[in-house]
PAZAPA-4460 file (N, C-alpha, C; in steps of 0.05 Angstrom, whole numbers, plus 32768, in hexadecimal, padded with zeros to 4 digits):
% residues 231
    n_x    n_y    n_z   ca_x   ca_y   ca_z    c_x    c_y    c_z   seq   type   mol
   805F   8219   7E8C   8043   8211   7E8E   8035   8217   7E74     1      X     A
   8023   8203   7E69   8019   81FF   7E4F   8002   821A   7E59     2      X     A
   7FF8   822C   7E47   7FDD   823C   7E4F   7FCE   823A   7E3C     3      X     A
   7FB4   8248   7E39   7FA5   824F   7E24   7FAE   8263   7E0C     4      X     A
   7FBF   8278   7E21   7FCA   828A   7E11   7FE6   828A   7DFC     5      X     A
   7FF6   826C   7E11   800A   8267   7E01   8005   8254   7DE4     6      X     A
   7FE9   8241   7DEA   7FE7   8239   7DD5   7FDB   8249   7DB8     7      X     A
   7FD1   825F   7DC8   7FC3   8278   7DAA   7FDB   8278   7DA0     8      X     A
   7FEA   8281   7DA9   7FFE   828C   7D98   801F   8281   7D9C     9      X     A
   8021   826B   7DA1   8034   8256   7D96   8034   8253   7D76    10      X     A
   8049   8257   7D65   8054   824A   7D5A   805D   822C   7D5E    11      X     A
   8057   8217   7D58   805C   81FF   7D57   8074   81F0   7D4D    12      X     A
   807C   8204   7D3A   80A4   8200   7D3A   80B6   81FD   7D49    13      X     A
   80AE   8217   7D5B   80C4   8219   7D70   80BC   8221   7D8C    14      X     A
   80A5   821C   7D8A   8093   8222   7DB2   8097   820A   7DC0    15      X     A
   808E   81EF   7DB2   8095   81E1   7DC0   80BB   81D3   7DC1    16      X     A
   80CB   81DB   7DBA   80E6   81D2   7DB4   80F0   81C4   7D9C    17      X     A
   8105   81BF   7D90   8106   81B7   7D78   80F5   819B   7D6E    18      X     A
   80EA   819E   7D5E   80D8   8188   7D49   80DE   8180   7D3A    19      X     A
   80E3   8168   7D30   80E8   815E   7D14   80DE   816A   7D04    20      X     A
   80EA   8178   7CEA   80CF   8184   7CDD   80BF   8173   7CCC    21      X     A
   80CD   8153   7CC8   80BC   8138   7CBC   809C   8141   7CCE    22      X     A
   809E   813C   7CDB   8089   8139   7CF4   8079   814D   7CF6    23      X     A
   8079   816C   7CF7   8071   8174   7CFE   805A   8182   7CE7    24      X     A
   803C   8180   7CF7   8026   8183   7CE2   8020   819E   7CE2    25      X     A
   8018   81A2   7CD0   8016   81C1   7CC5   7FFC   81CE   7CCF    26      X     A
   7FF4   81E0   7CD0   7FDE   81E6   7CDC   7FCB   81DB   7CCB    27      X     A
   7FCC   81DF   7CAC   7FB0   81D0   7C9C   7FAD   81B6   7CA2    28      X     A
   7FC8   81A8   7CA8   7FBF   818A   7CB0   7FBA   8188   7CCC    29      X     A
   7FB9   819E   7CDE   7FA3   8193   7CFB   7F85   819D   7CF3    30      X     A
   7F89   81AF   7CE5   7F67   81BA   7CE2   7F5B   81A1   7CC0    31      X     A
   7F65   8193   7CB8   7F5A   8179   7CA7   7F52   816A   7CBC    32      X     A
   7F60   8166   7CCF   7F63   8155   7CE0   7F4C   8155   7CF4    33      X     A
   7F43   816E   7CF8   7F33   8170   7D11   7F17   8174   7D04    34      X     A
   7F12   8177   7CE1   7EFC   8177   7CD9   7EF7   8160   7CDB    35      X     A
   7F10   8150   7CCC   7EFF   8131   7CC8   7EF3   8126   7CDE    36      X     A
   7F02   812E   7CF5   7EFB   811E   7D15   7EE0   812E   7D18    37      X     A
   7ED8   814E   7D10   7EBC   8150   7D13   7EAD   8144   7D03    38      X     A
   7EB4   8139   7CEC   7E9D   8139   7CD3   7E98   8112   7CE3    39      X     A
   7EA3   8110   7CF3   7E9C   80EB   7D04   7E88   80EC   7D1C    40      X     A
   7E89   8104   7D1A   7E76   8111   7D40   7E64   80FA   7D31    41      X     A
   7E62   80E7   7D48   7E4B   80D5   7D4C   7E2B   80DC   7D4A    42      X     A
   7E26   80F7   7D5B   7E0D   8100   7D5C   7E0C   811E   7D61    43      X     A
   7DF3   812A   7D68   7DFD   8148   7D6F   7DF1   814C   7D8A    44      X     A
   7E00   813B   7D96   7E06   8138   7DBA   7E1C   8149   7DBD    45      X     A
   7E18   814F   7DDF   7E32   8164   7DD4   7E48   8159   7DDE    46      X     A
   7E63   816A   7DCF   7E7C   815F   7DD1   7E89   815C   7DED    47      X     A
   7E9A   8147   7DF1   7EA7   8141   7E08   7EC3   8135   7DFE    48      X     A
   7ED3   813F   7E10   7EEC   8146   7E09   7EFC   812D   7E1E    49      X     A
   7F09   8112   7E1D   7F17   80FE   7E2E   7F2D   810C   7E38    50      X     A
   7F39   8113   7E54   7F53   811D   7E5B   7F65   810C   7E68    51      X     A
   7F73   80FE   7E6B   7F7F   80EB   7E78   7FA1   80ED   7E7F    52      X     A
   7FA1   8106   7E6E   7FC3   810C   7E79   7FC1   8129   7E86    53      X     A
   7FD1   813F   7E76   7FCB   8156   7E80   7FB5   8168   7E79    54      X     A
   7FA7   8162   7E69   7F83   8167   7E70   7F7C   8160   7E83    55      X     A
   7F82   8151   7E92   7F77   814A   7EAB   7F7B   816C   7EC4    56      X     A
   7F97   8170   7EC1   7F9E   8184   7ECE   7F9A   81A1   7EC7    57      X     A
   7FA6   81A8   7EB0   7FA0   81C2   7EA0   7F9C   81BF   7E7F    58      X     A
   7F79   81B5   7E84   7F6B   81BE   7E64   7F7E   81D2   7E55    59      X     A
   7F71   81E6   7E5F   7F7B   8205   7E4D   7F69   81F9   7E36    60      X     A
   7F55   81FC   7E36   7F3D   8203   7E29   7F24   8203   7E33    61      X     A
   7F0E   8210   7E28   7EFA   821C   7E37   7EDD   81FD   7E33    62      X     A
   7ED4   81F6   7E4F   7EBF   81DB   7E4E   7EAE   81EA   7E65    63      X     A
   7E89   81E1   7E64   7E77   81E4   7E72   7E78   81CD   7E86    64      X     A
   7E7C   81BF   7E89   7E83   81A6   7E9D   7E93   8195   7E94    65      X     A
   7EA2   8188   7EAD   7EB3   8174   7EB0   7EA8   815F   7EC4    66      X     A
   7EB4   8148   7EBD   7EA8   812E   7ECF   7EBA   8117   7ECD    67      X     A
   7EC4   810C   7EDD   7ED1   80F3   7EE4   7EC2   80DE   7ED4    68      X     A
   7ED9   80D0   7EC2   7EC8   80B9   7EB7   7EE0   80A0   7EB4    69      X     A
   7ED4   808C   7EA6   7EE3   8079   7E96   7EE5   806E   7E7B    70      X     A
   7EF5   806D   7E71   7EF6   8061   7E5A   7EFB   8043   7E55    71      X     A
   7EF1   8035   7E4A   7EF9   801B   7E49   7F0C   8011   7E2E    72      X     A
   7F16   8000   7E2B   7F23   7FF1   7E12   7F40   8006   7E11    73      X     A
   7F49   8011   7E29   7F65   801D   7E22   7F74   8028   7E40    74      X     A
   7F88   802D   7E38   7F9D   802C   7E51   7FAA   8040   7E4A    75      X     A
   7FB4   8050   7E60   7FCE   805F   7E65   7FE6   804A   7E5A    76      X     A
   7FF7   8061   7E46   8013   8050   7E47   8020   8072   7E45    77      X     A
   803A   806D   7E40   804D   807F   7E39   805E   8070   7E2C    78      X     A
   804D   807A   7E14   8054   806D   7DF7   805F   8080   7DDB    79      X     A
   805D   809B   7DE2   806E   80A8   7DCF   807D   80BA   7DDD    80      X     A
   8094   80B0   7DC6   80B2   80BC   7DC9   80AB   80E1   7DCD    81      X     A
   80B5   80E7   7DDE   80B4   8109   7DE4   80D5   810F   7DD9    82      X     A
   80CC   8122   7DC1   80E9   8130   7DB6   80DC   814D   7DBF    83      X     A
   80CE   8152   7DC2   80C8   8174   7DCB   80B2   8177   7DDF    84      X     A
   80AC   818A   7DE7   809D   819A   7E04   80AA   8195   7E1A    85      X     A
   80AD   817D   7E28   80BB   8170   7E3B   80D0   815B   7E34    86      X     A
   80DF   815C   7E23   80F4   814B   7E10   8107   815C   7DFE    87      X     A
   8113   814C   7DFB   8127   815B   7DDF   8130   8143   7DCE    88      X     A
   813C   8142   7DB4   8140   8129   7DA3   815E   8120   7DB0    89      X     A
   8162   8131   7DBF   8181   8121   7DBF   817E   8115   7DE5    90      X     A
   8164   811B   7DEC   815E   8116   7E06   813A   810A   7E0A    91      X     A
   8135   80FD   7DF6   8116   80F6   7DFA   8113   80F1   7E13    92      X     A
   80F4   80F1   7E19   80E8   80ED   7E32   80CF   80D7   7E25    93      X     A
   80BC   80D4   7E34   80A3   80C2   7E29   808F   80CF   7E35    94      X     A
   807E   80D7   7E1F   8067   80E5   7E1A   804A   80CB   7E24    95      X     A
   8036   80DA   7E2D   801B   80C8   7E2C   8008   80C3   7E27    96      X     A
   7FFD   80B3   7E1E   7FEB   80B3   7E06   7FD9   8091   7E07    97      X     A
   7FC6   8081   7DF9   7FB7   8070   7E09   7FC2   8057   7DEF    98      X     A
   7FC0   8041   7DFC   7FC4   8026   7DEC   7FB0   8015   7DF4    99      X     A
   7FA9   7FFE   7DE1   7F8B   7FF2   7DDF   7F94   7FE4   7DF9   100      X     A
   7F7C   7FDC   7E09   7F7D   7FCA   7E17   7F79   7FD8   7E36   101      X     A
   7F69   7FCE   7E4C   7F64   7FD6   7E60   7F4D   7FE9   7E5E   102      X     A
   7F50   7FFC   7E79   7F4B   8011   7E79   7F4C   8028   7E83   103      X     A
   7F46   8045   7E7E   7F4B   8056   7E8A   7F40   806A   7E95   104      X     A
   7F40   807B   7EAF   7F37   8091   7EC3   7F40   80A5   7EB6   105      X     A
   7F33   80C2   7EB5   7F34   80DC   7EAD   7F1D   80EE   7EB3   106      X     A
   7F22   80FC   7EA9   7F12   8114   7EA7   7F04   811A   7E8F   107      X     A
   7EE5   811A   7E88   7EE1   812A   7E6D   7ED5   8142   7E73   108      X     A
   7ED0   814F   7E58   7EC8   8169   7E5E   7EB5   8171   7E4D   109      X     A
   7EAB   8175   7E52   7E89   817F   7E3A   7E94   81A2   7E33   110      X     A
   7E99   81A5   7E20   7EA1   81B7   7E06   7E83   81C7   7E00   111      X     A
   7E89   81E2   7DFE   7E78   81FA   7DF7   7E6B   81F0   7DD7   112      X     A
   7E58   81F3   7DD0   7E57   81EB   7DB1   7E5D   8208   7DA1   113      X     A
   7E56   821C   7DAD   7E56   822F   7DA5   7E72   8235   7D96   114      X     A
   7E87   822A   7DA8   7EA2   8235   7DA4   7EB9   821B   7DA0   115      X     A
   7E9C   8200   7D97   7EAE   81EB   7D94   7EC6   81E6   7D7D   116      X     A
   7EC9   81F4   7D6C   7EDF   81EF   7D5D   7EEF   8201   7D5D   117      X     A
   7EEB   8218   7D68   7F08   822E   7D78   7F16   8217   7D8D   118      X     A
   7F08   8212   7DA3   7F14   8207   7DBD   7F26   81E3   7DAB   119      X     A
   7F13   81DD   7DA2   7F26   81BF   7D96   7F3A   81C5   7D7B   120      X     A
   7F38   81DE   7D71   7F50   81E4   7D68   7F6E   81ED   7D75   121      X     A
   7F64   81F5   7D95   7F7A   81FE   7DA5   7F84   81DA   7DAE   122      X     A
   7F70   81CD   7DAF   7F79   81B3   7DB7   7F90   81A3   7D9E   123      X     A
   7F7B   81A7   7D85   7F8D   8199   7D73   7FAA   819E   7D79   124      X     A
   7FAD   81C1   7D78   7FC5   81CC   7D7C   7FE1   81BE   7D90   125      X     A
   7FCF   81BC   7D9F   7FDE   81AC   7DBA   7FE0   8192   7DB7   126      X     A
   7FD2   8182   7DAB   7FD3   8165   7DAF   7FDE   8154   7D8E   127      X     A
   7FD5   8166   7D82   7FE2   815D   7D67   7FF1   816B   7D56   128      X     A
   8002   8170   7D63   8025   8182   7D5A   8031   816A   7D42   129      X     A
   802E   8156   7D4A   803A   813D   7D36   8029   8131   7D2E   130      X     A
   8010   8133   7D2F   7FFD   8117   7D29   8002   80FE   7D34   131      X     A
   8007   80FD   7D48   800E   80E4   7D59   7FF4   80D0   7D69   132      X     A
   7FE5   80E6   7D6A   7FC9   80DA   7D77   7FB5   80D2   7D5D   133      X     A
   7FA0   80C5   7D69   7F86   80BF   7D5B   7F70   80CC   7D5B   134      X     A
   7F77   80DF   7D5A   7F50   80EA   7D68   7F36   80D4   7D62   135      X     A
   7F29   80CE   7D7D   7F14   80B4   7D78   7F03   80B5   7D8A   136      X     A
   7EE9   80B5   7D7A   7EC6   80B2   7D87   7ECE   809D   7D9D   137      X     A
   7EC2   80A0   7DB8   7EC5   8083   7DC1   7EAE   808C   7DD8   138      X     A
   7EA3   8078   7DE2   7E84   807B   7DF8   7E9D   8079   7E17   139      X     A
   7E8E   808F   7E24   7EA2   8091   7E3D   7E8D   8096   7E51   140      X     A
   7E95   8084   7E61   7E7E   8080   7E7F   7E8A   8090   7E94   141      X     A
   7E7A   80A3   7E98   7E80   80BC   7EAF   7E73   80B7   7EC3   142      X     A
   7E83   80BB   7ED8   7E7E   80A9   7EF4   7E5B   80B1   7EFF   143      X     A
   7E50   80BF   7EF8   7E32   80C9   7EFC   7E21   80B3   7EEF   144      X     A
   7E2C   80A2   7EE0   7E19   8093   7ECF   7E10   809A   7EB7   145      X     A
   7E1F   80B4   7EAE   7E18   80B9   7E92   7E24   80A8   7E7C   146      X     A
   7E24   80A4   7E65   7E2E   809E   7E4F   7E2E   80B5   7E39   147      X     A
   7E48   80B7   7E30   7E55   80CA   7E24   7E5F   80C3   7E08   148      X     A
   7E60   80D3   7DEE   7E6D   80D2   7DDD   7E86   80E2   7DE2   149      X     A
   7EA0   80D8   7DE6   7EB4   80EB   7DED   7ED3   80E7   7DD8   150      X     A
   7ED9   80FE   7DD4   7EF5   8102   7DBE   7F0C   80F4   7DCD   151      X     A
   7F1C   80E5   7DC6   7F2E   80D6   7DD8   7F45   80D6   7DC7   152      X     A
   7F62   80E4   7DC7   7F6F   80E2   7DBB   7F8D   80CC   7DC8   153      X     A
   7F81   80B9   7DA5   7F98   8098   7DB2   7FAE   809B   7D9F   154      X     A
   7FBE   808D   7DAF   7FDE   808B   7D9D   7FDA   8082   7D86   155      X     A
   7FEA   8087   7D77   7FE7   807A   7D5C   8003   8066   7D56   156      X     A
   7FFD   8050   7D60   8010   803B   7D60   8023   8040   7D3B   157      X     A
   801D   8048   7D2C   802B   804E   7D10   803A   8067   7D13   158      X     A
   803E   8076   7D23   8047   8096   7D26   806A   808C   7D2E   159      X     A
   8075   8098   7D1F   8094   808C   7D27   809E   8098   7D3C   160      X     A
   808F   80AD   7D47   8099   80A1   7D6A   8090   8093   7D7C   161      X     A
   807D   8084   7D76   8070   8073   7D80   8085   8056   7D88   162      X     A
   807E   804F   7DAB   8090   8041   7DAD   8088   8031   7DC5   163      X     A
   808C   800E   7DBD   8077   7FF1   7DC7   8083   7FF4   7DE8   164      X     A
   809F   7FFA   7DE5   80AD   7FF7   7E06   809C   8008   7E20   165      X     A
   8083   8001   7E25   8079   8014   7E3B   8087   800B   7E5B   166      X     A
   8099   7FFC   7E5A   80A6   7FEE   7E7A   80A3   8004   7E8B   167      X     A
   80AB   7FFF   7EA6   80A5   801B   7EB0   80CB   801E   7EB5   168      X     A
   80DB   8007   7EB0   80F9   7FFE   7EB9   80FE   8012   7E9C   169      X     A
   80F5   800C   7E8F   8101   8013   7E6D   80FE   803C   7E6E   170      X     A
   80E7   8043   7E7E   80DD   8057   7E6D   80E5   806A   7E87   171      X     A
   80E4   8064   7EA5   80ED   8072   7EB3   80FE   8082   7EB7   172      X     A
   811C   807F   7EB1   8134   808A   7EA6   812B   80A2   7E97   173      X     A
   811A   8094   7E7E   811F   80AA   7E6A   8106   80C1   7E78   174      X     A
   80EE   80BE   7E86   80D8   80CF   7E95   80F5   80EB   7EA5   175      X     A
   8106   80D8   7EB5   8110   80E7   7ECC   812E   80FD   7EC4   176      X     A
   812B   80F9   7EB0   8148   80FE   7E96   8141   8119   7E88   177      X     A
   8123   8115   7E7D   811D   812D   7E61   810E   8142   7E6C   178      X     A
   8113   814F   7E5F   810E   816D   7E6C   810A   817A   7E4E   179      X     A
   80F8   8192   7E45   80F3   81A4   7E39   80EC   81C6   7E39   180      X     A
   80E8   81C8   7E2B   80DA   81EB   7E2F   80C1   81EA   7E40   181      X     A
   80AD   81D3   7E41   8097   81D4   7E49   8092   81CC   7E6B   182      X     A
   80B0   81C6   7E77   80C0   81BB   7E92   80C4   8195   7E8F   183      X     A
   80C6   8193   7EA1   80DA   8172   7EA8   80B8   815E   7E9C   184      X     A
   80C4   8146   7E96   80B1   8135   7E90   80AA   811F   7EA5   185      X     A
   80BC   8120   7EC3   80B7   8120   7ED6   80A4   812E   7EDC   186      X     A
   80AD   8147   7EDA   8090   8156   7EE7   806E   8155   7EE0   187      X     A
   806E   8145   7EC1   805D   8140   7EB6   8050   812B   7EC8   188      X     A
   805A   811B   7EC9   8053   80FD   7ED7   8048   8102   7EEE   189      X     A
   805E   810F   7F00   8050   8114   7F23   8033   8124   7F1D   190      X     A
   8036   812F   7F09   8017   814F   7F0D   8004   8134   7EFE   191      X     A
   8005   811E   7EF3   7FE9   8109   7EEB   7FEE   8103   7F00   192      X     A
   7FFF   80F4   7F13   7FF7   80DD   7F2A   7FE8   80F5   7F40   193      X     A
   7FED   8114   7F3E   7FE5   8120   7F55   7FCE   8129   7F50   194      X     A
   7FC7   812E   7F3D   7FA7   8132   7F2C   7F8E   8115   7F2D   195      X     A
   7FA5   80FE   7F2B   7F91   80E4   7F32   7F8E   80E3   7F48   196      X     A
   7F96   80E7   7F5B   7F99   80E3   7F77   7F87   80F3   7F8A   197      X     A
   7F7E   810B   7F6E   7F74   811D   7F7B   7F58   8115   7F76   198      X     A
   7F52   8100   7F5D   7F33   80FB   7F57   7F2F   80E2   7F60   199      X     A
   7F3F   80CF   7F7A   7F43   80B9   7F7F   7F3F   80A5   7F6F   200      X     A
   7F4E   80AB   7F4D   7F52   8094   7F40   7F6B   8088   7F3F   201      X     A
   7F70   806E   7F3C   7F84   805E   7F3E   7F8F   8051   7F26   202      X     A
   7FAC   8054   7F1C   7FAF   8045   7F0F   7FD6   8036   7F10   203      X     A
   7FD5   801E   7F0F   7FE6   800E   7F1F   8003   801A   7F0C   204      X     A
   7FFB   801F   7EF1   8014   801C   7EE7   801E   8039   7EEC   205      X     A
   800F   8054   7EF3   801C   806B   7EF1   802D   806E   7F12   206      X     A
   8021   8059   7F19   8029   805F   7F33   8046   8054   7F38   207      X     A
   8049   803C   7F2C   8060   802B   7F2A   8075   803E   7F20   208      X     A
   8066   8047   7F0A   8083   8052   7EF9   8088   8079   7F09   209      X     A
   8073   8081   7F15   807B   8091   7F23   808E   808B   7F38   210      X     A
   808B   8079   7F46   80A3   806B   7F59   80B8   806C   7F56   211      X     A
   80B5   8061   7F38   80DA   8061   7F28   80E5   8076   7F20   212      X     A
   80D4   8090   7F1A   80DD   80A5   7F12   80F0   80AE   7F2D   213      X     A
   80DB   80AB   7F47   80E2   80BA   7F57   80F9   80AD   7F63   214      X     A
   80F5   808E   7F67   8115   808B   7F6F   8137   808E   7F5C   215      X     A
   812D   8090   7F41   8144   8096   7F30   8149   80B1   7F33   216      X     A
   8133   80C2   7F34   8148   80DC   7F40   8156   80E1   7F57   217      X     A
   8145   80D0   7F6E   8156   80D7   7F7C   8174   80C0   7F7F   218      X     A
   8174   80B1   7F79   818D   80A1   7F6F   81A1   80B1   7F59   219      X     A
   8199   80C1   7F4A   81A6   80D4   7F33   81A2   80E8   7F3D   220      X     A
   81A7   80F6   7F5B   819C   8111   7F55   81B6   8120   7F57   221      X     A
   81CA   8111   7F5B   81E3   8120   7F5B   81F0   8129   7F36   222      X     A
   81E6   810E   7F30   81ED   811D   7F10   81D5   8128   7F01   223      X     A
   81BD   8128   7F05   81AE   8139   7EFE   819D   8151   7F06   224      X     A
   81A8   815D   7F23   81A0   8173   7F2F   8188   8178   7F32   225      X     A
   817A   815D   7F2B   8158   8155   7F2F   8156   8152   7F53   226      X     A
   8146   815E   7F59   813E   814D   7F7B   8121   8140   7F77   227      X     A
   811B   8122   7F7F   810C   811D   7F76   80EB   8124   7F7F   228      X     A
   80DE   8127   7F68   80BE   812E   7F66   80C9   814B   7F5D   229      X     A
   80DB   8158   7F4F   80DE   816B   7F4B   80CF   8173   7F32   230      X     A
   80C6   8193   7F35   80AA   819F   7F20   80AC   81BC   7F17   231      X     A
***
């Protein structure tokens, strides 16, 4: 289980499992990284944080409210290659992360100002191990009727693990297969569909490809000692 405490004090070499070291950004380049994304703050409204995978379930960082919203102009895919947390390079899994088009259900979170660049440095930590994401301003409609400026971190279609095949036939296999230090990437998948389910949002493709996870394990569970929905 990812915590607050494991991310203080993770090392990023070897907490989350082996890393390319091509890939992997140094701490000066998440903290460049997370200035420039402050020095874009739109206004001095306060910050809100988009969660749509496992932010949805366990932040592990500290917010004054949370609220069900939407984002428009983007979609769930599972679109980068997982070589570490729940993966290995000689066993990837597929990681999730947002691609243009559609849209998407989550959670945001309104961020302390006081303590806003401690708590989004524990984020950088977590979310940009490779620089794989975008960090990006985008207006997010929270089911109350508010309108939000909220941080939304999108794939970065140029990141060389970045990868167009989102099928749910193509990517399932590899979901029900990879496993890491951080547990199964199966188990990733069931804890979003059971977290959506829990805010009665719907979305057609996680559900599909949750299906397939669950019947390839249990079709494979003799050679992979998986039972399926296993966590």
């Amino acid at each position: 289980m990812l915590t607050r405490d494991f991310l203080m004090k993770a090392d990023c070499k070897t907490a989350f499992g082996a890393i390319e070291e091509s890939l992997l950004w140094t701490p000066e380049q998440r903290s460049a990284s997370l200035a420039a994304t402050l020095a874009c703050r739109p206004d001095q409204s306060p910050v809100w944080l988009f969660g749509y995978g496992s932010l949805m379930w366990n932040p592990a960082f500290e917010f004054e409210e949370s609220a069900p919203g939407m984002l428009v102009g983007w979609h769930r895919a599972f679109c980068l290659r997982l070589t570490a947390g729940r993966g290995t390079a000689c066993r990837p899994g597929r990681m999730l992360a947002l691609k243009e088009g559609g849209r998407t259900t989550g959670l945001a979170y309104r961020l302390p100002e006081e303590i806003l660049e401690d708590e989004l440095t524990l984020v950088w930590k977590r979310e940009m191990i490779t620089g794989c994401y975008l960090p990006t301003w985008c207006k997010l409609a929270l089911d109350d009727g508010r309108t939000v400026n909220a941080l939304v971190f999108i794939m970065d279609p140029r990141h060389p693990l970045y990868e167009a095949d989102t099928r749910a036939e193509t990517i399932a296999p590899l979901i029900a297969a990879a496993s890491g230090p951080l547990g199964t990437n199966a188990q990733y998948l069931f804890s979003l569909e059971q977290e959506m389910k829990k805010h009665g949002m719907q979305d057609d493709r996680m559900s599909e490809l949750a299906n397939q996870v669950r019947a390839w394990l249990s079709g494979h569970e003799d050679e992979s000692g998986l039972q399926p929905g296993f966590a």
